[in-house]
C-alpha positions in Angstrom: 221.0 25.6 -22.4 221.2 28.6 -25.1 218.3 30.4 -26.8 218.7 30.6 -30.8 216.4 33.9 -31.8 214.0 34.2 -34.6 212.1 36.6 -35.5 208.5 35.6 -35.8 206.5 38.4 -37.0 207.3 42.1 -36.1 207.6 42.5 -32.5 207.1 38.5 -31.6 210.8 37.3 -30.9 210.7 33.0 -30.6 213.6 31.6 -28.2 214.9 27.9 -29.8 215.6 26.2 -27.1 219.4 25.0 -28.0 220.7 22.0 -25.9 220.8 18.4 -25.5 218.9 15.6 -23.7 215.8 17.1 -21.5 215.1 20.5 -20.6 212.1 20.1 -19.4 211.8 17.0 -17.1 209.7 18.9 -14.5 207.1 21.6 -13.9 209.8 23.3 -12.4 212.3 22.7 -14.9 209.7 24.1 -17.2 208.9 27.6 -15.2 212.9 27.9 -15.2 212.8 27.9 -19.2 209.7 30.3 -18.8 211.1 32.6 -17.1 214.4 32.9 -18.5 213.0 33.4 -21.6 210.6 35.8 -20.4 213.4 38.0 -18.8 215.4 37.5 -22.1 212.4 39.6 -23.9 211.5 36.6 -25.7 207.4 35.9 -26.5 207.6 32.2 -27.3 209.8 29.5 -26.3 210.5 26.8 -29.3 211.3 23.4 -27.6 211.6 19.9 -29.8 210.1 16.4 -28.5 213.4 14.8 -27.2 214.0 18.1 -24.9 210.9 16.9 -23.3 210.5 14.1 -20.4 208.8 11.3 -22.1 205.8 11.4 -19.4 204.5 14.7 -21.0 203.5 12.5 -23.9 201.5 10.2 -21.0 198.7 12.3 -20.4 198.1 10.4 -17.2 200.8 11.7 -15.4 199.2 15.4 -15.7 203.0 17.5 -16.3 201.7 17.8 -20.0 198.7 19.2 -18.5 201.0 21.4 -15.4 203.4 22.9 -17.7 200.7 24.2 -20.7 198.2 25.4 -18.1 201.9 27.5 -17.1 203.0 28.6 -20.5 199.1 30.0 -21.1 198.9 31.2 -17.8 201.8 33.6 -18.2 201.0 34.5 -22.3 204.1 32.7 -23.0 203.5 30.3 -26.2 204.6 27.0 -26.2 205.9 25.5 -30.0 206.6 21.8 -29.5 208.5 20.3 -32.9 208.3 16.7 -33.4 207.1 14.1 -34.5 203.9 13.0 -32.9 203.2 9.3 -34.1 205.9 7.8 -32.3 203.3 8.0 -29.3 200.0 6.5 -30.5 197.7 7.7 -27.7 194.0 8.6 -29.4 193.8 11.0 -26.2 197.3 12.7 -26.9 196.3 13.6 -30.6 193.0 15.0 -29.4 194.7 17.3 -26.9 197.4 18.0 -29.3 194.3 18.9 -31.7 192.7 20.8 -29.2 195.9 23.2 -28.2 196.5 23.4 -31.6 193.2 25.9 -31.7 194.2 28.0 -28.9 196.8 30.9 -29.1 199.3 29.8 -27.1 200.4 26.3 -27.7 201.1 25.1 -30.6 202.6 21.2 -31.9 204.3 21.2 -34.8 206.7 18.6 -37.3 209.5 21.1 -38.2 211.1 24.2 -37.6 209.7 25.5 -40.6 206.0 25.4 -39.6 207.0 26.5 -35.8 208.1 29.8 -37.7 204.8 30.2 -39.6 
């Protein structure tokens, strides 16, 4: 796994999360990726919906829930690229509606508007 900068805004450096298949499968998988951005001087990570284990998109199982509560926890934003209709849960697109209010996550459809 490789981090592709971008330069958000003066002073707010995003790390793209470059690599195939999942990256985040775990809470702990997720706190690696934290942290090694974190230590890399980075201020948001950018991660896109297939780098993400399917059961963070199942509400039930709580990791969404684990790994957000994380990324706020330690002022590290969170942009998640995809596209969200692929999982029609009424309860995911309230949460995602919700986070997208806070500061620090943020679910987006392209690179474009992670950047914004």
């Amino acid at each position: 796994m490789n981090f592709i900068p971008h330069q958000l805004a003066p002073g707010t450096l995003v790390a793209e999360i470059e690599a195939e298949g999942i990256v985040m499968g775990s809470l702990e998988e997720a706190l690696q990726v934290l942290g090694d951005a974190y230590y890399n001087g980075f201020d948001r990570v950018m991660v896109r919906v297939e780098q993400l284990n399917p059961d963070f998109f199942d509400l039930s199982t709580g990791l969404a829930g684990e790994i957000l509560q994380k990324f706020a926890q330690y002022r590290m934003g969170l942009i998640i690229v995809g596209d969200f209709s692929q999982f029609p849960s009424a309860s995911l697109a309230g949460f995602i509606r919700e986070s997208n209010k806070g500061q620090h996550i943020r679910f987006v459809a392209s690179l474009e508007e992670g950047l914004k």
